[in-house]
C-alpha positions in Angstrom: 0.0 0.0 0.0 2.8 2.5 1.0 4.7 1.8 -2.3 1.3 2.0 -4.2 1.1 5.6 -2.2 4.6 6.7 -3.1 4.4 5.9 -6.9 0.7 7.6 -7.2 2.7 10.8 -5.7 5.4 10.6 -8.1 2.7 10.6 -10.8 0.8 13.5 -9.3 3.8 16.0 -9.3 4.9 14.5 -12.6 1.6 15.7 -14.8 1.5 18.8 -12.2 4.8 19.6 -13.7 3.5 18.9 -17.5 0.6 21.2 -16.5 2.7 24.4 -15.4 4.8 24.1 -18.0 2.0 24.1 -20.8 1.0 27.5 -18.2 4.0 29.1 -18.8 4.0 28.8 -22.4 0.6 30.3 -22.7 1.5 33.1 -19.9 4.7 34.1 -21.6 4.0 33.7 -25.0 1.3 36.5 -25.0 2.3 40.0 -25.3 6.7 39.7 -25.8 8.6 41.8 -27.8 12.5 41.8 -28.3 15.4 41.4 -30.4 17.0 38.2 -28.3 16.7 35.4 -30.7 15.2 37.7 -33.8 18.9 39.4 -34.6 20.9 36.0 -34.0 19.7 33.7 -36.7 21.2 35.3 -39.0 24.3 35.8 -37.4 24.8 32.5 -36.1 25.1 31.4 -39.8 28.6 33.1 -39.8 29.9 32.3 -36.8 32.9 30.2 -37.1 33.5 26.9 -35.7 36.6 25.5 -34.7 35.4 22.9 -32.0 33.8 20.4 -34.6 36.4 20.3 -36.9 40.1 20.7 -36.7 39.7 23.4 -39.8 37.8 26.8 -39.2 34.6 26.1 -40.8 30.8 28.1 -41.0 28.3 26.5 -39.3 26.4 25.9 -42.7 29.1 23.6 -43.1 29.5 21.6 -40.2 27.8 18.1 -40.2 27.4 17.7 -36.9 25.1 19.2 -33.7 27.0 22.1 -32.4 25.7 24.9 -30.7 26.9 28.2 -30.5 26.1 30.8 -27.6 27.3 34.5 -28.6 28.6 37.0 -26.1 25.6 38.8 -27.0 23.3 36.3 -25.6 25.2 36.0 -22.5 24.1 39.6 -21.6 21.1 38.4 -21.9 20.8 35.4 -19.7 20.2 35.8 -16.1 23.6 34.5 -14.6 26.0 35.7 -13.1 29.0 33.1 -13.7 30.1 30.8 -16.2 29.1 27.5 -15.7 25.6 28.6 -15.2 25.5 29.4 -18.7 25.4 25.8 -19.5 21.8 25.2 -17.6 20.1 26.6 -21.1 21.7 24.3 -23.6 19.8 21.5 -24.8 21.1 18.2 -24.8 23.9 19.4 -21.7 23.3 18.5 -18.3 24.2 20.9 -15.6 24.1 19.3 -12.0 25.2 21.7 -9.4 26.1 21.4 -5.6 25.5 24.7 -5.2 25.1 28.0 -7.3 26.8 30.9 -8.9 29.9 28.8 -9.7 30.5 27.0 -6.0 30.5 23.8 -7.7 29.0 22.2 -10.6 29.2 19.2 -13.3 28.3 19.1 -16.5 27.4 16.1 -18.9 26.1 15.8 -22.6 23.5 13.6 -24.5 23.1 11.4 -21.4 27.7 11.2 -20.7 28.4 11.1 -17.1 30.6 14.1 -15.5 33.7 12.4 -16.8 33.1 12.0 -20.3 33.0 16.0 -21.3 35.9 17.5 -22.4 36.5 21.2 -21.5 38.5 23.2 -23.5 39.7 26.9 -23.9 40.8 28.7 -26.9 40.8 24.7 -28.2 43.4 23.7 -25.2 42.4 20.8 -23.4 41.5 21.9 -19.3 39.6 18.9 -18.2 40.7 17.9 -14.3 42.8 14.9 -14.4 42.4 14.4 -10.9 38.0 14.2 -11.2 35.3 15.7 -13.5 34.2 17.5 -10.5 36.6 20.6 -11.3 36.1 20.2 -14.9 34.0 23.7 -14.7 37.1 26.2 -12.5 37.5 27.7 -15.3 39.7 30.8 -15.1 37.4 33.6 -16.7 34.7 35.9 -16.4 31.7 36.3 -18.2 33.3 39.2 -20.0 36.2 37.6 -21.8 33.8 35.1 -23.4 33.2 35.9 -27.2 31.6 32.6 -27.4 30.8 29.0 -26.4 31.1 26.3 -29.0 29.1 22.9 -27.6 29.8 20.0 -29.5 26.8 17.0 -28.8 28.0 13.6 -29.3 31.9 12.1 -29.7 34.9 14.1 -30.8 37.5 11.9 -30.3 39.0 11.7 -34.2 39.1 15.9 -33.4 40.5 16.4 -30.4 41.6 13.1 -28.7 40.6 11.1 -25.0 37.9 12.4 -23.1 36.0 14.0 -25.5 32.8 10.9 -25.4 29.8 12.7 -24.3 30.7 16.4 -26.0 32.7 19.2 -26.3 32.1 22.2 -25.0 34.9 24.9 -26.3 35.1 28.7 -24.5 36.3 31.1 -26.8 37.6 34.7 -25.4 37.3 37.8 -26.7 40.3 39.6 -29.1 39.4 43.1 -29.9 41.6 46.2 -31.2 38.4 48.6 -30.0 39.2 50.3 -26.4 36.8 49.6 -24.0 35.9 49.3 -20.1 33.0 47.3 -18.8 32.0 47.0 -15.2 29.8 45.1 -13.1 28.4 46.2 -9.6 26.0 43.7 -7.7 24.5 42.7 -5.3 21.4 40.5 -3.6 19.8 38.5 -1.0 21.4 35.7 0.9 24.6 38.8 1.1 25.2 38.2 -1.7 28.3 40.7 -3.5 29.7 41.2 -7.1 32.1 43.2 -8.7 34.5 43.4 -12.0 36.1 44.9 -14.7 37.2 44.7 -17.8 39.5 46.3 -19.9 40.7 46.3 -23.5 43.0 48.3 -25.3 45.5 48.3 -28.2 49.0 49.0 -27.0 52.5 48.2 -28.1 51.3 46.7 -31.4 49.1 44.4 -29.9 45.7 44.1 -28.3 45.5 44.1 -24.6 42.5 42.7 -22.3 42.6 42.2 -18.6 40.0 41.0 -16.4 39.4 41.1 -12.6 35.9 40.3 -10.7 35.2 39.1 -7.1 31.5 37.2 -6.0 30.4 36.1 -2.5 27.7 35.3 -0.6 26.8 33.6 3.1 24.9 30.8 1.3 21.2 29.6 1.1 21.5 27.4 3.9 23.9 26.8 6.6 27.2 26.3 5.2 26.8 27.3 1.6 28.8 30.2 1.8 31.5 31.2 -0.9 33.5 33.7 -2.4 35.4 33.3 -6.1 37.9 35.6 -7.2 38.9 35.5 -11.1 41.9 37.7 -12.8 42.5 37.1 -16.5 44.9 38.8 -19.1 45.5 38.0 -22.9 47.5 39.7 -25.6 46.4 39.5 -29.3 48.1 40.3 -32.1 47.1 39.8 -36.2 50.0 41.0 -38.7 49.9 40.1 -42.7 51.2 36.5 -42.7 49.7 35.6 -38.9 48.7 36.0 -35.4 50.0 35.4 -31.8 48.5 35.4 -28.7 49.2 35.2 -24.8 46.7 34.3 -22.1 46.7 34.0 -18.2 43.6 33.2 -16.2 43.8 32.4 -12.2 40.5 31.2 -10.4 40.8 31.0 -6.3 37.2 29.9 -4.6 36.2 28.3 -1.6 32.8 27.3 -0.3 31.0 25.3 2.7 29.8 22.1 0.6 27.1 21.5 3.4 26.7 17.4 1.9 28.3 18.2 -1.1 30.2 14.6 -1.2 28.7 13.1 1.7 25.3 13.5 3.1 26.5 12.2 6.6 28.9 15.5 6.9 27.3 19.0 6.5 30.3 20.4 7.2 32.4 19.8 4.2 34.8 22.6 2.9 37.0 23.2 0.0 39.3 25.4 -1.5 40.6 25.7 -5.0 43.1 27.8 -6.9 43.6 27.2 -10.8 46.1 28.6 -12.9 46.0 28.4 -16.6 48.7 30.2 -19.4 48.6 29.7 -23.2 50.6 30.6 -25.9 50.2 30.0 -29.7 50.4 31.0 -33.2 50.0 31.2 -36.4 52.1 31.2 -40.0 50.4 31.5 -43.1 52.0 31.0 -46.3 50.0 31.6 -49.9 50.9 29.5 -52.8 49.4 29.7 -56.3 46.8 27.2 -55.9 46.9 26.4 -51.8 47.1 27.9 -48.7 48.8 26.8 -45.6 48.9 27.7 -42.2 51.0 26.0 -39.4 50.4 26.6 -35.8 51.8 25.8 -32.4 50.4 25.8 -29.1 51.4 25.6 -25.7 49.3 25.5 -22.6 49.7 25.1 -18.5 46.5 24.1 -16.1 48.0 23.6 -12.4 45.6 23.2 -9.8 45.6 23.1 -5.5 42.5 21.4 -4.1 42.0 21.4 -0.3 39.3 19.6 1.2 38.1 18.9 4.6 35.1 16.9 5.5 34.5 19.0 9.3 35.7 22.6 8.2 36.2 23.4 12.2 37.9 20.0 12.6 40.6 20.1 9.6 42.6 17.2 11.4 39.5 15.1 11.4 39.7 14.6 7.6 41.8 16.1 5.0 42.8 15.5 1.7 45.0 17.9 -0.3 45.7 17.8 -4.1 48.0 19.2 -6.8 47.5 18.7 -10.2 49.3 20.4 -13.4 48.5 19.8 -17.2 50.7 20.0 -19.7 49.9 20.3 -23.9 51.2 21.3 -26.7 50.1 21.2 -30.6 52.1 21.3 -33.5 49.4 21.7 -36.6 49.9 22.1 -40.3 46.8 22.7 -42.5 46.2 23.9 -46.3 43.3 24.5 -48.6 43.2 23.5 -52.2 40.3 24.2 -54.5 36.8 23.2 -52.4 39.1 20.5 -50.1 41.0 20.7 -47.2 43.9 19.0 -45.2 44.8 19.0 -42.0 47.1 17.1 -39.9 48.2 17.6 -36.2 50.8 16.3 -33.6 49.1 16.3 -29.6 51.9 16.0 -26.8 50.6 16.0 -23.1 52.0 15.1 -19.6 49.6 15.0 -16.4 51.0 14.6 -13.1 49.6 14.6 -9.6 50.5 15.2 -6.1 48.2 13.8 -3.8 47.7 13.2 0.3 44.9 10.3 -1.1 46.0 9.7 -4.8 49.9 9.3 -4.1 52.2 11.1 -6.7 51.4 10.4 -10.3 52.4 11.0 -13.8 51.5 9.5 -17.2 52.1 11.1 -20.9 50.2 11.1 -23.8 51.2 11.4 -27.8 48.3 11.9 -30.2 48.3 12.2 -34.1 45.3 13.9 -36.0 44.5 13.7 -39.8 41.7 14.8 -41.1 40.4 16.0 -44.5 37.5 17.7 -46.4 36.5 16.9 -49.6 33.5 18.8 -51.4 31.8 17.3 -54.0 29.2 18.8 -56.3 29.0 22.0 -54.9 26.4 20.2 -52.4 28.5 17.6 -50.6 30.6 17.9 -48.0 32.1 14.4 -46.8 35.2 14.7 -43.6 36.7 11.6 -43.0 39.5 11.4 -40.2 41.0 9.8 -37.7 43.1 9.7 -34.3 45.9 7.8 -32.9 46.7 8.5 -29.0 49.2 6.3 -26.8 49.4 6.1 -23.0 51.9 5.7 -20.9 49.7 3.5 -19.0 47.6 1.8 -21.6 47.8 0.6 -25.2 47.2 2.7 -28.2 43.9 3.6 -29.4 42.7 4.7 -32.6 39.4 6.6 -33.7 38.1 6.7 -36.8 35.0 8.8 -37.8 33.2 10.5 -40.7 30.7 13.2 -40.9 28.5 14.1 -44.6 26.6 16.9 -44.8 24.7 17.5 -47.7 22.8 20.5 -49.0 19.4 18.3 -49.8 17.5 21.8 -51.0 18.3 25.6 -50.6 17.4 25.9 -47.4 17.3 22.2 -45.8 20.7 20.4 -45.2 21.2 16.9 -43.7 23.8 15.4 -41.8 25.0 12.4 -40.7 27.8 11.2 -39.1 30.0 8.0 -37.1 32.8 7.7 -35.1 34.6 5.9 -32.2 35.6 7.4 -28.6 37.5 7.0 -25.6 38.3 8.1 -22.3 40.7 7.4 -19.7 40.2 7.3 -16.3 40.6 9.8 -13.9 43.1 9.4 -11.2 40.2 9.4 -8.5 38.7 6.6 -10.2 42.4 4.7 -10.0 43.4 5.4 -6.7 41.1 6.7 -4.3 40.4 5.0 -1.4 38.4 6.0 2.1 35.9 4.3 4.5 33.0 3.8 1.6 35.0 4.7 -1.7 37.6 2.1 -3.6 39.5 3.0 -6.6 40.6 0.7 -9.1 44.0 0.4 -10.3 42.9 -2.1 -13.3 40.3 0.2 -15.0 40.3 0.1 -18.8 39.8 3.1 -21.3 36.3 3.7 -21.9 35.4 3.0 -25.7 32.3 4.0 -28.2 30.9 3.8 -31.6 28.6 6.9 -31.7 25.9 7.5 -34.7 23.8 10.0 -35.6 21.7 11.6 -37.9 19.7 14.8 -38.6 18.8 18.1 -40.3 18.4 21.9 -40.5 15.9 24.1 -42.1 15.7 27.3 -42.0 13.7 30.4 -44.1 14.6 34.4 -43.5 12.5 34.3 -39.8 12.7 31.0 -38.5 15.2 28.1 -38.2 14.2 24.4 -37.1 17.1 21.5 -36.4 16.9 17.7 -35.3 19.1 15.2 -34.5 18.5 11.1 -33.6 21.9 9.7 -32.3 22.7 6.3 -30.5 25.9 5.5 -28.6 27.1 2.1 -27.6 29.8 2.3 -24.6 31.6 -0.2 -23.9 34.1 -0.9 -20.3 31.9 2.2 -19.3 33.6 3.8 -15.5 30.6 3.4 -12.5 31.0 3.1 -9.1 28.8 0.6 -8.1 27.8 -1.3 -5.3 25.3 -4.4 -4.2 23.8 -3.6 -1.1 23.7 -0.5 1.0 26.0 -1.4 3.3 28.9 -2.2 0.5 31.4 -0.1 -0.3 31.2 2.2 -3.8 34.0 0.8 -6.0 34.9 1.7 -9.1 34.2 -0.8 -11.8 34.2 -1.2 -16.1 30.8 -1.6 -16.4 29.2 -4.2 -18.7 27.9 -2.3 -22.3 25.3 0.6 -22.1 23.5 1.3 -24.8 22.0 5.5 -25.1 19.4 6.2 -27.2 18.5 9.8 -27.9 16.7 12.8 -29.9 17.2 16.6 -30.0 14.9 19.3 -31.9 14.9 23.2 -31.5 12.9 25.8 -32.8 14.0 29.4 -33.3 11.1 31.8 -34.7 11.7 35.8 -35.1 7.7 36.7 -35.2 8.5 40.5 -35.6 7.1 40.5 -39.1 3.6 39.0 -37.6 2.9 40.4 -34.7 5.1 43.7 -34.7 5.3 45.1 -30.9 3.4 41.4 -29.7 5.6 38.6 -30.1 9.0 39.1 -31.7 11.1 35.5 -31.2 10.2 32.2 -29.6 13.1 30.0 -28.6 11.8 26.3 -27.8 14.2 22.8 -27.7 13.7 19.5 -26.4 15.4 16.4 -25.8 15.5 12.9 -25.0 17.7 10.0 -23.7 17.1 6.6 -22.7 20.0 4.5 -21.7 19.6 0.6 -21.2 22.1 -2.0 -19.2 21.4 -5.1 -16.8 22.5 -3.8 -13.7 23.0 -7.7 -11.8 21.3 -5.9 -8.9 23.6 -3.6 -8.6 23.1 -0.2 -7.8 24.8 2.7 -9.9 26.6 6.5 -8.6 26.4 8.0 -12.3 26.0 6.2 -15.6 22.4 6.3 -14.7 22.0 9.8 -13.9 21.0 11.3 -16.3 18.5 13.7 -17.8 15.8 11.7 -19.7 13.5 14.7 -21.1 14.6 18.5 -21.0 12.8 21.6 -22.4 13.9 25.2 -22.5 11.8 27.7 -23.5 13.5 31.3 -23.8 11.1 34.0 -24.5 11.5 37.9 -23.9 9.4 41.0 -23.8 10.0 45.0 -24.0 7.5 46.5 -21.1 8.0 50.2 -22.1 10.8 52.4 -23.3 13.9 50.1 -23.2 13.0 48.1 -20.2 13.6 44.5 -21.9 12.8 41.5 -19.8 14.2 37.7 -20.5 12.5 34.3 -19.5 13.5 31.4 -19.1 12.4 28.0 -18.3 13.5 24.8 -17.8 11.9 21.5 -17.5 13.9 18.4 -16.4 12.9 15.2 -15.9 16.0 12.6 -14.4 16.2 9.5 -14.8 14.9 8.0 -11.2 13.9 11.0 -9.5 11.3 13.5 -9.4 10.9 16.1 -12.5 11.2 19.5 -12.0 10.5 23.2 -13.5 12.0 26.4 -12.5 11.6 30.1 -14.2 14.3 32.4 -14.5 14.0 36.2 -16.1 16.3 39.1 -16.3 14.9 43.0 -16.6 17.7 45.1 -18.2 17.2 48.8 -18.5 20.3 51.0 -20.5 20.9 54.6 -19.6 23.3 56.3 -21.7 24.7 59.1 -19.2 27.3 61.1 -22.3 30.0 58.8 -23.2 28.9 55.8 -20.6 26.4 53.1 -21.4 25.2 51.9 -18.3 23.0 48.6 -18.0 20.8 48.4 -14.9 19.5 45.0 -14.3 17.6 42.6 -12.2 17.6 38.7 -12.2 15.2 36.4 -10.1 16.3 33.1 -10.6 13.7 30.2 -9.9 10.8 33.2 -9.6 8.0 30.7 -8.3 10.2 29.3 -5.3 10.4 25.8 -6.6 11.4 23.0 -4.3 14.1 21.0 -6.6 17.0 19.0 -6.5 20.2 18.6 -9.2 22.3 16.5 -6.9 20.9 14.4 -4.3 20.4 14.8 -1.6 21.5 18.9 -1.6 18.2 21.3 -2.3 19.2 23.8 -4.3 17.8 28.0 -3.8 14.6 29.3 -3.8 14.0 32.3 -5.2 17.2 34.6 -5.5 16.8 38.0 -6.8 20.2 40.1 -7.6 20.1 43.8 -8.6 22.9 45.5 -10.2 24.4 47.7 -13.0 26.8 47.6 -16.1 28.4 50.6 -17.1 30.8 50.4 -20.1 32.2 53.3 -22.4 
């Protein structure tokens, strides 16, 4: 009778849930007006793509799901760092401890944690150590041009790791001078303040970045405070470019069950430090051009945790990790085809008070080439060769085809093979209910997908149906509640998915009524006999996902954002939370100033993303932008 009670209340708040949403889509889809999505689709047509392909390439003519987010849209979302960006991407799965960048992981098209790779500028910055700090990422909101998001494998393009997605952070390189702050503040003492500033000097082109964010928390020990300071140097000449980078991230936060639900005390502290250097030669023959590139990049990061933050000698582990990479590229274009091979050299090392000291090296090989047929075909076969130190080679083969079908519909198809290697947590860590593994094998896929685009001058529809069979797949499992979580290459799981997205600019129709309608779903069901035992994360994942994004102008230039997301997780409850963001500019004479207002979750739902932590109520910040 009990379970019979239990399962009818699951049902209840699952078609409750259905029936808000379907409310919100009538409420908000009456009188909006605004250029969010409107002015995009035609730019997002241009944007270039570097994360899909190892050649810069327009979206048009990439034949795979990728996503782009503009800087332009990130003014418009209500967040306030950058991993909470990721929460309005279909098909990515955002599972935070905590918000406003305490501590968050991301997945894609039903991955775990581990199987996204993380990238900057296109250099590798996934943790070696654990997934978990796969998002302290050294930058602010600011030095984001864009963020590239890859759905489904990307091995044959950039290597291990990348089995789930790629999602690729591009920064900002400008010659214009310019200042941007950002004053704010909210409830919960909550604090906020930056800068940013770019300018051309010594033949180059100079940005530097600082900005500081804490609060006291939601709940008892929640509290946090992040402090980011970035700098990059740019420079474009006649036959190439250069460019210098330096980010460093220090944050610490109560993480009140944040790995363990028996101790609400938890703490940790991380600093990340990150430096890149690169460039480019390009060298114009009659009938091909070349460029050769090389790459350099450092990620070192100290983690300190303690599991009773007043009791540090009760429990403390402390951890050191640095990554090092470096790409030597050559690629040319001939006619309608292109070439491009690349040399991958890495070293990871860790020192560890759990892990022990560690160190293991990687070689890659990339070729890949792009062959246009008929003015209407575009077919990229390629492949990638990688060797361990610790394990035996792998190799990756994988095609995409995209093909122009009609003027305005394009389909796409593609298949390829993945891998990932496991973390050093899921080797070595040991402690009174966790085992590593020593013997864990690389994780391996064959990934397939197809779908299509369509779009006319005011609206733009995409689809995608992609299936992914993992094999040696990472879990910690165990077989009764009182068994210790041990990490374990799980038997094959099969994922099963779909992804579609609308984006309508309604301007023409309805003038000063509704302008743009942003609406995507998704879906993933992933099948494995368990044996009875119970899984940590292969299984948690997000099985449906809407966003809707609409926005509205009230009066003058007050312009208001919404957003809302429906979830539904595989074995727990669904949820559905509203966001918006009112934004106001004042031009006082050569400052624009931006006065805003975000409410995140606006109708105070009761939700969780990690179990068992409860993420905020309603959170409302108020603050202002000035830039000149």
């Amino acid at each position: 009778m009990n379970t019979h009670i239990i399962s009818l209340h699951k049902h209840n708040i699952y078609m409750m849930n259905k029936i808000r949403f379907f409310f919100y889509v009538l409420i908000f889809t009456l009188p909006l007006s605004t250029n969010a999505f409107g002015d995009t689709l035609s730019y997002r047509s241009q944007d270039i793509i570097i994360t899909a392909n190892r050649v810069a390439l327009g979206l048009s003519e990439v034949g795979r799901s990728v996503e782009v987010i503009t800087s332009e849209e990130l003014n418009q979302l209500p967040v306030q760092h950058v991993q909470d960006i990721l929460k309005y991407v279909e098909g990515v799965q955002l599972n935070r401890r905590g918000p406003l960048g305490a501590q968050a992981d991301v997945s894609i098209r039903g991955g775990s944690f581990e199987q996204t790779l993380i990238m900057i500028d296109g250099n590798k910055v996934s943790d070696p150590q654990t997934g978990h700090h796969n998002l302290d990422i050294p930058l602010t909101i600011n030095d984001i041009e864009q963020i590239e998001i890859l759905r489904g494998v990307g091995s044959r393009v950039y290597g291990p790791n990348a089995f789930g997605g790629i999602i690729n952070v591009i920064t900002k390189r400008t010659s214009k001078q310019a200042v941007t702050g950002t004053i704010a503040g909210g409830e919960h003492g909550y604090f906020s303040g930056g800068v940013s500033m770019a300018a051309p000097a010594l033949g180059a082109d100079h940005r530097l970045s600082l900005s500081r964010q804490s609060s006291d928390g939601y709940r008892a020990n929640t509290d946090f405070q992040n402090t980011v300071f970035s700098y990059s140097i740019h420079n474009a000449f006649e036959k190439g470019n250069y460019s210098l980078q330096f980010g460093y991230l220090d944050k610490e936060f109560g993480a009140n069950q944040y790995y363990s639900a028996s101790f609400p005390d938890q703490w940790e502290k991380i600093l990340t430090t990150y430096l890149s250097a690169g460039g480019s030669y390009f060298l114009d023959q009659k009938s091909i051009s070349h460029r050769f590139s090389a790459k350099l990049h450092w990620r070192n990061k100290d983690d300190e945790f303690l599991l009773k933050r007043q009791d540090p000698d009760f429990y403390r582990n402390t951890h050191t990790t640095n990554v090092w990479g470096t790409e030597l590229s050559w690629d040319a274009t001939y006619g309608n085809h292109k070439t491009a091979l690349v040399l991958d050299l890495g070293l990871e090392d860790i020192e560890s008070s759990n892990l022990g000291n560690r160190l293991r090296r990687h070689a890659g090989f990339i070729a890949e080439q792009h062959i246009r047929l008929f003015d209407r075909l575009n077919v990229v076969p390629g492949l990638s060769l990688y060797m361990y130190s610790d394990w035996e080679p792998e190799v990756q083969p994988a095609i995409d085809v995209l093909l122009q079908a009609a003027e305005k519909l394009q389909v796409f198809g593609s298949v390829g093979r993945a891998f990932r290697v496991p973390t050093y947590t899921e080797l070595y860590y040991q402690d009174r209910v966790n085992q590593a593994n020593e013997d864990l094998k690389p994780e391996e896929a064959w990934a397939y997908e197809i779908g299509g685009r369509y779009h006319e001058k005011n609206w733009q529809v995409s689809t995608s149906v992609f299936y992914r069979d993992g094999r040696n797949l990472i879990d910690w499992v165990k077989l009764t509640d009182s068994d210790m979580w041990q990490a374990q290459n799980v038997s094959n799981v099969h994922t099963f998915g779909l992804e579609a997205d609308v984006s309508m600019s309604t301007r023409m129709l309805f003038k000063k009524w509704i302008s743009s309608i942003g609406l995507s779903y998704a879906f993933i069901n992933s099948g494995r006999d368990l044996k009875g035992l119970q899984s940590r994360y292969v299984f948690q994942y997000m099985k449906h996902q809407i966003h809707l994004k609409v926005a509205q102008e009230w009066f003058g230039r007050l312009n208001q954002l919404w957003a809302i997301r429906y979830q539904e997780p595989k074995g727990n409850d669904s949820f559905m939370v509203l966001d918006t963001k009112l934004s106001y500019p004042v031009q006082i004479g050569q400052i624009q100033t931006t006065i805003f207002a975000e409410i995140s979750n606006v109708f105070n739902t009761s939700y969780i993303e990690v179990s068992p932590i409860p993420m905020p109520g309603r959170w409302i910040i108020l603050g202002i932008k000035p830039s000149f």
